[in-house]
C-alpha positions in Angstrom: -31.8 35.2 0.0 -30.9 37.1 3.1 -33.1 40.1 3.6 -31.7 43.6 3.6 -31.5 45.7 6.7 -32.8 49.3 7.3 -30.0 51.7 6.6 -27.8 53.0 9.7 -29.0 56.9 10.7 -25.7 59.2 8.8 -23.0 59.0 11.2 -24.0 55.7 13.1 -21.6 53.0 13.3 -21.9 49.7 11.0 -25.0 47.6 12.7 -23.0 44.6 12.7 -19.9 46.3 14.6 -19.2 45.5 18.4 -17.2 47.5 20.5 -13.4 46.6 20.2 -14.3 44.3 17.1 -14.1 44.9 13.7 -17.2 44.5 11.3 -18.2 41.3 9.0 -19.6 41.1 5.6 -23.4 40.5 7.0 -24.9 42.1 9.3 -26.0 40.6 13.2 -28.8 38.1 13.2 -31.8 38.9 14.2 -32.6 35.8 16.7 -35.9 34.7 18.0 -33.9 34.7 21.4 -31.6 35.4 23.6 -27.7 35.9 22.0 -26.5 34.0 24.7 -28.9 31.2 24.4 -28.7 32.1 21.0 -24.7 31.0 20.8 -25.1 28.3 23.0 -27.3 26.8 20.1 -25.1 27.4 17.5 -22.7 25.7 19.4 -24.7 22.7 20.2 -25.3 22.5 16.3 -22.0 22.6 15.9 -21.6 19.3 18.6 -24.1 17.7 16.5 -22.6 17.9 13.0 -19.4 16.9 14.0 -20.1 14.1 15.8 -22.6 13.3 12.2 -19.2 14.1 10.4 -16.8 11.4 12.1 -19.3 8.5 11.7 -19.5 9.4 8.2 -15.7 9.0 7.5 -15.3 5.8 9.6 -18.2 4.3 8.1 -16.3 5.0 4.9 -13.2 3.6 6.5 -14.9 0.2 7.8 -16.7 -0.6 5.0 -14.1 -0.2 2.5 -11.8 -2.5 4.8 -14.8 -4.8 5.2 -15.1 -4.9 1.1 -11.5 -4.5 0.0 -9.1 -5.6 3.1 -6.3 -4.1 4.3 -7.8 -1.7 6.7 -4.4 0.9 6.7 -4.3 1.6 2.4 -8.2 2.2 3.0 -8.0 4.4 6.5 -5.4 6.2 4.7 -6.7 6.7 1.7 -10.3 7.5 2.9 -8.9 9.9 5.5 -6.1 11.8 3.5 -8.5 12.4 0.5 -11.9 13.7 2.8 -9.0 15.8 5.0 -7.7 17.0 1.6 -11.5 17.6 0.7 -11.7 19.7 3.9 -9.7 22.5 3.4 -10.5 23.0 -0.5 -14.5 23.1 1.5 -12.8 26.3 3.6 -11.8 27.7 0.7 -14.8 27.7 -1.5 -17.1 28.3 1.8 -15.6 32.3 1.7 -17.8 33.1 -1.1 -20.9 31.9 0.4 -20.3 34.1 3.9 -22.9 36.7 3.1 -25.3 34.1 2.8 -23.8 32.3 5.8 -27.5 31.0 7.0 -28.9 29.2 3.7 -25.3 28.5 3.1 -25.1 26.3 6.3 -28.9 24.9 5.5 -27.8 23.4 2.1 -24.5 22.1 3.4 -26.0 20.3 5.9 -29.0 18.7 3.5 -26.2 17.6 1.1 -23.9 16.6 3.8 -27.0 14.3 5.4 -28.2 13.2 2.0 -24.3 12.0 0.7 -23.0 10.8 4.0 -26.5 9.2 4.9 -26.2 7.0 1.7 -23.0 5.9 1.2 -22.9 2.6 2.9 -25.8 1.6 1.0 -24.6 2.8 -2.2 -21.0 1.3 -1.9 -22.2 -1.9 -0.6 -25.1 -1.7 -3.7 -21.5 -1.4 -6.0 -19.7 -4.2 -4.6 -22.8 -6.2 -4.4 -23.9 -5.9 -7.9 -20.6 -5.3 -9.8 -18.1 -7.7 -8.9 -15.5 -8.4 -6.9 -13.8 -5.0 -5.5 -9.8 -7.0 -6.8 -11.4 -7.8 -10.5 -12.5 -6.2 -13.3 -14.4 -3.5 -11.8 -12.2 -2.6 -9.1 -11.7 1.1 -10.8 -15.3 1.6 -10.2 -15.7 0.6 -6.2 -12.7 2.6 -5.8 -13.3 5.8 -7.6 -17.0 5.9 -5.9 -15.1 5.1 -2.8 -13.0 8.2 -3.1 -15.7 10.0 -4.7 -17.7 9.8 -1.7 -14.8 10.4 0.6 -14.0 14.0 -1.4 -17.8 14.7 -1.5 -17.9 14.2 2.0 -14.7 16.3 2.9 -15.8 19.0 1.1 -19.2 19.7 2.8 -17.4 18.8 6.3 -14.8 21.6 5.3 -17.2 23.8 4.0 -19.1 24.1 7.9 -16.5 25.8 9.5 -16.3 29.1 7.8 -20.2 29.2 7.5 -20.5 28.3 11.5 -18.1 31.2 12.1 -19.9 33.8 10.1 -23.0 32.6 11.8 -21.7 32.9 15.5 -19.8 35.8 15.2 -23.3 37.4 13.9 -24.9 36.9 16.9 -22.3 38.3 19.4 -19.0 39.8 17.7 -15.7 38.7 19.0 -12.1 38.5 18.9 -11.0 35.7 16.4 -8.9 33.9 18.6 -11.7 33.5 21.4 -14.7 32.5 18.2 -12.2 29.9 17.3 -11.7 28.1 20.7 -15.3 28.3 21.3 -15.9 26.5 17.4 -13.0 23.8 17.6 -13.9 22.9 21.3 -17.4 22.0 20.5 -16.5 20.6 17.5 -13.9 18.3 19.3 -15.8 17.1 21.9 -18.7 16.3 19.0 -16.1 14.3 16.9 -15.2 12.6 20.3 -18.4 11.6 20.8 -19.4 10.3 17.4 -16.0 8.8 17.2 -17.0 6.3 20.4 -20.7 6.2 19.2 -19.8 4.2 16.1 -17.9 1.6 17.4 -20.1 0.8 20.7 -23.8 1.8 19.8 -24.2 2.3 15.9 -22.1 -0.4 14.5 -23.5 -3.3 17.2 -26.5 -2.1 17.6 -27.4 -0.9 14.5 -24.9 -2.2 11.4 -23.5 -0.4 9.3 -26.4 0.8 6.6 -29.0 1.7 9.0 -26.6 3.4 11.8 -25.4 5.6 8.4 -28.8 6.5 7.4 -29.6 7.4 10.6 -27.0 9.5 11.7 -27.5 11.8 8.1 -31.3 12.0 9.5 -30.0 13.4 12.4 -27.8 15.6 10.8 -30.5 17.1 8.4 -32.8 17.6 11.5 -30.2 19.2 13.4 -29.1 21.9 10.8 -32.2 22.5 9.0 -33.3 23.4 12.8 -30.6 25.2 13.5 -31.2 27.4 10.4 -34.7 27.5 10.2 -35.5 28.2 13.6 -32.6 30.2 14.5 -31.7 32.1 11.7 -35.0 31.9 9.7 -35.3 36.1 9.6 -32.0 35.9 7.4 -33.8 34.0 4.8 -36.4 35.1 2.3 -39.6 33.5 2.7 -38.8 31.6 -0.7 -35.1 30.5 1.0 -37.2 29.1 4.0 -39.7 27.0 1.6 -36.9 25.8 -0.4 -34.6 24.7 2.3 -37.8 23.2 4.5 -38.5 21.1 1.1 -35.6 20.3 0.6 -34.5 18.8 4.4 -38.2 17.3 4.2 -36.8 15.6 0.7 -33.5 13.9 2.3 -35.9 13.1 5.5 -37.6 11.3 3.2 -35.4 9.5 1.3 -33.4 8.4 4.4 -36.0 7.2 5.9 -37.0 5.3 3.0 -33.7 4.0 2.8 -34.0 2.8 6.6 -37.3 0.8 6.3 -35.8 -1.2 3.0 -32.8 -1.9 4.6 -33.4 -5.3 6.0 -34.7 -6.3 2.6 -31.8 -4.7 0.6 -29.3 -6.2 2.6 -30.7 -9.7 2.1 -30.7 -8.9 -1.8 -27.1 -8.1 -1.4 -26.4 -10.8 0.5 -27.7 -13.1 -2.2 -26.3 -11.6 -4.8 -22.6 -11.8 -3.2 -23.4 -15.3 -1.4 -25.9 -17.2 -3.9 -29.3 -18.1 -3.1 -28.4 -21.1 -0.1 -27.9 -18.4 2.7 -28.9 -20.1 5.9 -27.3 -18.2 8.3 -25.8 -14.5 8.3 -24.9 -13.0 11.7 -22.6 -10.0 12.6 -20.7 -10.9 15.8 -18.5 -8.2 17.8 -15.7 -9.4 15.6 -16.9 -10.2 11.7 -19.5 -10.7 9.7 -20.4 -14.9 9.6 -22.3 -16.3 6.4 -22.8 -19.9 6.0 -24.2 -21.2 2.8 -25.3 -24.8 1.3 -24.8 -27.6 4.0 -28.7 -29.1 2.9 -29.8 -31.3 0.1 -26.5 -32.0 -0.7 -24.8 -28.8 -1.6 -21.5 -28.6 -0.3 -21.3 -26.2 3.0 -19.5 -23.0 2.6 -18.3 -21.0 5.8 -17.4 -17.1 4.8 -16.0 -14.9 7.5 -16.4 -10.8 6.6 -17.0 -11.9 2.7 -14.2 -14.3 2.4 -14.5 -17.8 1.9 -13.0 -19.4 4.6 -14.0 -22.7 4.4 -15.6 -24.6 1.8 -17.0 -28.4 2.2 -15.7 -29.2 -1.8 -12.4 -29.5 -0.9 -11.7 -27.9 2.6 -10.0 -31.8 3.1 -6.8 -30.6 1.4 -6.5 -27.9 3.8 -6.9 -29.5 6.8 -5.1 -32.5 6.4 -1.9 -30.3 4.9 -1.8 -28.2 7.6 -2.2 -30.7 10.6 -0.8 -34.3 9.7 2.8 -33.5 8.6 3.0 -31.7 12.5 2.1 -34.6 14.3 4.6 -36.7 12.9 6.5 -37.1 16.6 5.2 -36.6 20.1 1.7 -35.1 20.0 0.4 -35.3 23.2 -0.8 -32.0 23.6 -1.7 -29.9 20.6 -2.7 -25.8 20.9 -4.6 -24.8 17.5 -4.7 -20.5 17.1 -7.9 -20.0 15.0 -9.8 -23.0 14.1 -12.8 -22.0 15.2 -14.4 -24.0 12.9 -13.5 -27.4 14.6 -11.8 -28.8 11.2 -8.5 -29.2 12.5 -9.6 -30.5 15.3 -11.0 -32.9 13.7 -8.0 -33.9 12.0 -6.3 -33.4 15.2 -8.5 -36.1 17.1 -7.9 -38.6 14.4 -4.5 -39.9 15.8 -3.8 -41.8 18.5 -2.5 -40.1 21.6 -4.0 -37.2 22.0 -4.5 -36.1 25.1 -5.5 -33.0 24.7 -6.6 -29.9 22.4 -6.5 -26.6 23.5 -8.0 -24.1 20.6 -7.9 -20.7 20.7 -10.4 -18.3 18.7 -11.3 -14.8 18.8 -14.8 -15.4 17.8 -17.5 -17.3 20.5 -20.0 -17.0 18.0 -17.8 -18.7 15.1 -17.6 -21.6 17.8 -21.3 -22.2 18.2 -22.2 -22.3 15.0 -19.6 -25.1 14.8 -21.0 -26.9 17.9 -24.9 -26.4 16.9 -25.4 -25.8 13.0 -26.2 -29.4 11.9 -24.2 -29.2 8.7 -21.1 -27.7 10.0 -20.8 -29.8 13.0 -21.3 -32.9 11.2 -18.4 -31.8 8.7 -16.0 -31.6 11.9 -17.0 -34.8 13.4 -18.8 -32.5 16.6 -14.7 -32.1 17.7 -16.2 -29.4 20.1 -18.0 -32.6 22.0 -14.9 -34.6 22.9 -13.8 -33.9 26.2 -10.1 -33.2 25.3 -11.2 -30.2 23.4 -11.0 -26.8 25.3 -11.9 -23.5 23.7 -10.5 -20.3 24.7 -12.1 -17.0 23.2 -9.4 -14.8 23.2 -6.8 -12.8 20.9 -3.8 -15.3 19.9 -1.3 -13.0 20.8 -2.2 -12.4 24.1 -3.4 -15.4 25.4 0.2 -16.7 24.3 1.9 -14.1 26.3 0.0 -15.8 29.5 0.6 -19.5 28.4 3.3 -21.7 30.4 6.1 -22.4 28.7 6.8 -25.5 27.5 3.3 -26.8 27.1 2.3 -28.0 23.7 4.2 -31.0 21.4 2.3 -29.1 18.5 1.0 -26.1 17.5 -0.7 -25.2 14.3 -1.4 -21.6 13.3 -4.8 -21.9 11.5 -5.2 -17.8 11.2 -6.5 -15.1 8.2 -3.8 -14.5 5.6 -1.4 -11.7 6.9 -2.3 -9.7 4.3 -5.3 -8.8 6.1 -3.7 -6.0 8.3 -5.2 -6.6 11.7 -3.6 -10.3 11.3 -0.5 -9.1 10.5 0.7 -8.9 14.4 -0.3 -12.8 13.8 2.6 -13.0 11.3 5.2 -11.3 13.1 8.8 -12.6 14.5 6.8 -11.6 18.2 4.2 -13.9 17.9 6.5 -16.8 16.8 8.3 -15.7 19.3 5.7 -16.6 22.2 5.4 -19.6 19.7 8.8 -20.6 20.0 8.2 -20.3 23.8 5.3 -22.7 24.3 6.8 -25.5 22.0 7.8 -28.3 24.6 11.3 -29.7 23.4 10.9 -31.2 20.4 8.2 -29.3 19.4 6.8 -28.6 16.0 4.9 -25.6 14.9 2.9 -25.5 11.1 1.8 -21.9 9.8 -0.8 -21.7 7.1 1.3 -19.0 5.0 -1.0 -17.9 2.2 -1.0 -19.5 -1.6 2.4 -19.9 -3.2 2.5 -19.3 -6.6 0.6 -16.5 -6.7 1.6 -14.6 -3.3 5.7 -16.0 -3.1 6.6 -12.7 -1.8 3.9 -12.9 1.4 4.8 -16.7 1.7 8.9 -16.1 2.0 8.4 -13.5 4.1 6.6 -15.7 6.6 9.3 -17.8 6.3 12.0 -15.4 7.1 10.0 -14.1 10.1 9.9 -17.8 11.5 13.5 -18.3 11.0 14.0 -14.4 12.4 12.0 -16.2 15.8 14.7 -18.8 16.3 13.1 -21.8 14.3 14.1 -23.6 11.6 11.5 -24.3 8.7 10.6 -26.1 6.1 8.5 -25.5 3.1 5.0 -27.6 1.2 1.9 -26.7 -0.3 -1.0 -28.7 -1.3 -2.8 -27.8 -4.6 -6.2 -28.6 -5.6 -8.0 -25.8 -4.6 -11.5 -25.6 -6.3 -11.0 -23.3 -10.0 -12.5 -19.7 -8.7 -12.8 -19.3 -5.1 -10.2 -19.0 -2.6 -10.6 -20.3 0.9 -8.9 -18.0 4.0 -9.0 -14.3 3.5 -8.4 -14.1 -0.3 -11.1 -12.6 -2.1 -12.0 -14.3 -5.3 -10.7 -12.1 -8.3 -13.4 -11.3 -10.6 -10.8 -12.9 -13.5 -11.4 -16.5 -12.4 -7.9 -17.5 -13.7 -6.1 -15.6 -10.9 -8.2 -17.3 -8.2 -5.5 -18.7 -5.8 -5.1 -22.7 -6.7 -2.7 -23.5 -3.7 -2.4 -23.3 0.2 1.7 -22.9 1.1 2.5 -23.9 4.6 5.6 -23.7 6.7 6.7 -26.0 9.1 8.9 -25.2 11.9 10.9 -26.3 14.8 14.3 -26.0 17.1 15.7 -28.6 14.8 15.5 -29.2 11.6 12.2 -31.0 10.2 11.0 -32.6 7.6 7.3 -33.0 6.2 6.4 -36.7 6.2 3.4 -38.8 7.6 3.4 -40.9 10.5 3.9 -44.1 9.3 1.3 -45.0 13.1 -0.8 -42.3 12.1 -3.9 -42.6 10.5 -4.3 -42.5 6.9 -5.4 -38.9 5.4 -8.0 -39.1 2.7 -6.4 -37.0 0.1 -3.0 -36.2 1.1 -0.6 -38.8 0.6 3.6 -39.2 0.5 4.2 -38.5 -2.8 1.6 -35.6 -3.3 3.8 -34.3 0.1 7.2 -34.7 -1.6 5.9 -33.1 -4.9 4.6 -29.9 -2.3 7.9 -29.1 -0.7 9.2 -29.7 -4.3 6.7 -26.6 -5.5 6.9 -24.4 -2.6 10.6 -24.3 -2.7 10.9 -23.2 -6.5 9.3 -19.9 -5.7 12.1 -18.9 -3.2 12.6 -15.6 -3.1 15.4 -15.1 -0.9 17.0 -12.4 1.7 13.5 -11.0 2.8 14.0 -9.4 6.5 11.5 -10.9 8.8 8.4 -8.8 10.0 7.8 -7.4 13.2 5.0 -5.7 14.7 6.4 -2.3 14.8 7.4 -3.1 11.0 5.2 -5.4 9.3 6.3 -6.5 5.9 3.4 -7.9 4.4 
C-alpha cells in the first residue's frame, strides 16, 4: 500500500535517517506541507482521538452502571479489560509499522465504527433480551466486555502507529517523540474526560453523544491520513480507506437520525406501552407509566421500579407509622421525592412540620404537577408544613442543627447501588444520630429480607456501629415479579424480591407498634407488624462489622 521510494545514490545515507538519529523501518513522509506544521497536525490528531477514546470507555462505564448497577464491579471491569486490551493493541500494532499511514486510517474507521455504536447496541441487548440479572445476563455481559476489549485494542493499537507516523516526518530522540505523543494525548483525554460529563451526556444523552463523537473520530483520522499522508498510500489504499470512512460516516449518521425513534422503541419494550413521561435530569433517568384509565401508576428511577401504585401502600405505611409512634412534631424524610411518605406523614395529628430532602428537583415536580402522581400522594407538596430541600443527604445533614427532628425516615435507593452506599454507612447514621431530638426515632428502608439477609444485617450492624439501638420488621406483599427501590426485576420471576425489611432505631430501645391516637393505616395492621419483626429476625445473620464510607460492606 505504501509506494516505494527511488533508491538512495551508492554511498548516500538511508533517506529516512536524521542526523544524530537512527533510521526507521519506512522511510520520511512526503507531506503536502511544512514538517513543522506537518507535526503539529499529527499532534492535533492525536488530541482528537484521545479525547474520542475516553468518551468511548466512560460511555461503556455509565451505561453498564445505568443497566446493571453497581457502578465500581462495572468501572472496574470495563476499565481493566479495554486497559488490558491496550497493551495487547501495542503489541500487534509492531507489525503494521511499515504501513504506519493506512494502518492508522483503518484503526481509526474501526475505532469510530465500534466505539460509535456501542451504546446503541448494548442498550438494543438489554432492551430486547431481558433483564441484564436473569437469564441472559451472560449475553449483556460478554458483549459488554466484548466491546470493552474491541475498544482497547484499537485505542492501544494508535500509539505505535502515531509514533511511526511522527517520527517520519522529523526524526527524533525517543524520549523527546514520546513526551510530545503522551502530552497531546493527555491533554485530549482531559478534555474528552470533562466533555462527557458537562456537554455530551446533558446535552446530548448517551446514544447520540456516542455516535457523534465516533463521527468525529472517523473525520478526524481519515483526514489526518488522507490529507496528510495520502502520498504513502496507493491510489487503491486512498479509494479504499475514503469508502470506507465515507461507509462508517454513513452509518453513524444513520444511527443519529433514528435515534429518537429507537430510543422510544426501547423504552417501550423495557417500560410497556403506557409511557407518559421519560425525562433524563442531571441526576437519573425518570419514567412514569400508567396513572390513566385506570392502570395503576408506576414511577421508575434509572430503570428501576421505584414506586408502583398496586401496592406502593405496604411500603409507605411500613416505613413511616411504626416511627411516629411517640412525639412527632417535626419529622425530616431523606429521599421521598415522590411525596408518598409524606403523605403518610401528614395523616397524624401533630405535625408541625415536614422537612424532605431529595437530590432530584425534577423528581419533585413531577410529584407536584403530574396529575396521577400527585393525586396518589394526596398533593403533600401543597401543605404548607412541607419544605423541600434539593440537596445530597449526606451533606445537608452535616449543616442541620442538632437536635431538630422527633423523626426521621430514611426513604433512599438500596445500598447496593454503590453511589448510595455513603447513604448506608455508620457516618451518615452518625449525622442521623445527631439530628434526632431526645427521644428520637429513626426508620431505614434496608432492602428485602429473605432474599438479601446479608445487605439487610449489615445495615443493622452499621446502625448499632452509629450509637443506636434497632429493631427489626418487614412487610410482605410485594406484587409477584417486580421489585420496587433499586432492585432490578430478575428475568426468573420467582426470585423477584417479595418483601421490604426495615430497621428501626433509637437511643433507647424501641419497639414497632402503632399509635393507638394515630390514624388507622389501610393495610398494615398489629398483627401483620408482630408477624414482620417475627420474619425479619429469623434471617439473622450475626457478627457483621458495620460499614463505613472508607469501607463499605455492601
Amino acid at each position: 500500500m505504501i509506494e516505494p521510494h527511488a533508491p538512495a545514490p551508492p554511498g548516500s545515507p538511508p533517506p529516512w535517517s536524521a542526523p544524530g538519529g537512527p533510521g526507521g523501518p519506512g522511510g520520511p513522509a512526503r507531506l503536502p506541507v511544512r514538517p513543522g506544521t506537518g507535526r503539529f497536525l499529527v499532534l492535533a490528531g492525536v488530541f482528537v482521538c484521545a479525547a474520542c477514546g475516553l468518551v468511548y470507555e466512560l460511555e461503556l462505564v455509565a451505561l453498564a452502571s445505568y443497566l446493571m448497577g453497581d457502578s465500581v464491579t462495572q468501572a472496574s471491569v470495563v476499565l481493566s479489560v479495554m486497559v488490558f486490551a491496550m497493551g495487547i493493541g501495542s503489541l500487534a500494532a509492531k507489525r503494521l509499522r511499515g504501513l504506519a499511514a493506512a494502518g492508522f486510517g483503518a484503526v481509526e474507521a474501526t475505532l469510530a465504527l465500534v466505539g460509535g455504536c456501542s451504546a446503541m447496541a448494548l442498550y438494543a441487548v438489554f432492551a430486547w433480551t431481558g433483564d441484564w440479572g436473569g437469564m441472559w445476563a451472560s449475553g449483556p455481559r460478554c458483549l459488554l466486555v466484548a466491546f470493552s476489549l474491541a475498544t482497547g485494542l484499537l485505542i492501544g493499537a494508535e500509539v505505535p502507529l502515531l509514533m511511526e507516523l511522527i517520527q517520519r516526518i522529523r526524526r527524533q530522540d525517543a524520549g523527546g517523540a514520546v513526551a510530545d505523543l503522551f502530552a497531546a494525548d493527555y491533554v485530549g483525554a482531559l478534555v474528552g474526560g470533562l466533555a462527557f460529563p458537562f456537554l455530551l451526556l446533558p446535552f446530548l444523552g448517551q446514544l447520540t453523544g456516542a455516535l457523534i463523537t465516533g463521527a468525529v473520530n472517523a473525520v478526524v483520522g481519515g483526514a489526518l491520513v488522507l490529507g496528510l499522508f495520502r502520498r504513502d498510500l496507493t491510489r487503491r489504499a486512498r479509494w479504499l480507506l475514503l469508502l470506507a470512512n465515507a461507509l462508517v460516516l454513513a452509518i453513524l449518521a444513520s444511527a443519529a437520525v433514528l435515534a429518537d425513534d429507537f430510543e422510544r422503541a426501547a423504552r417501550q419494550a423495557v417500560y410497556g406501552g403506557d409511557v407518559r413521561v421519560a425525562l433524563r435530569t442531571g441526576v437519573q433517568e425518570v419514567v412514569l407509566t400508567g396513572g390513566t384509565h385506570g392502570r395503576p401508576l408506576d414511577l421508575f428511577l434509572d430503570g428501576r421500579l421505584r414506586v408502583s401504585g398496586r401496592d406502593e401502600p405496604r411500603y409507605h405505611e411500613a416505613l413511616v407509622h411504626p416511627a411516629m409512634t411517640g412525639p412527632h412534631a417535626r419529622v425530616l424524610i431523606l429521599g421521598g421525592g415522590d411525596g408518598l411518605a409524606a403523605r403518610e406523614v401528614l395523616r397524624h395529628p401533630g405535625v408541625d412540620r415536614v422537612d424532605v430532602v431529595e437530590l432530584d428537583e425534577e423528581v419533585v415536580r413531577l410529584a407536584r404537577t403530574d396529575p396521577a402522581l400527585s393525586a396518589l400522594n394526596d398533593h403533600a407538596f401543597g401543605d404548607p408544613r412541607v419544605r423541600v430541600a434539593t440537596q445530597d443527604a449526606f451533606g445537608w445533614l452535616r449543616g442541620a442543627p442538632a437536635a431538630s427532628y422527633d423523626v426521621v425516615l430514611s426513604d433512599l435507593p438500596d445500598p447496593g447501588i454503590t453511589a448510595s452506599t455513603k447513604l448506608y454507612s455508620q457516618e451518615f447514621y452518625g449525622l442521623a444520630r445527631r439530628v434526632l431530638a431526645p427521644g428520637g426515632r429513626l426508620v431505614v428502608h434496608a432492602g428485602p429480607v429473605a432474599s438479601s439477609p446479608r445487605v439487610y444485617w449489615t445495615v443493622d450492624a452499621t446502625l448499632r456501629a452509629a450509637g443506636l439501638r434497632t429493631a427489626q420488621y418487614c412487610t410482605g406483599g410485594r406484587h409477584a415479579g417486580f421489585a420496587a427501590g433499586p432492585d432490578r426485576t430478575p428475568a426468573d420471576r420467582s426470585r423477584a424480591p417479595r418483601d421490604w425489611g426495615f430497621v428501626l432505631a433509637a437511643r433507647t430501645e424501641p419497639r414497632p407498634r402503632l399509635g393507638p391516637d394515630g390514624p388507622r393505616p389501610h393495610v398494615l395492621t398489629d398483627a401483620s407488624l408482630a408477624a414482620g419483626e417475627r420474619a425479619a429476625r429469623g434471617t439473622r445473620i450475626a457478627g457483621l462489622p458495620a460499614s463505613t464510607l472508607v469501607h463499605p460492606r455492601y
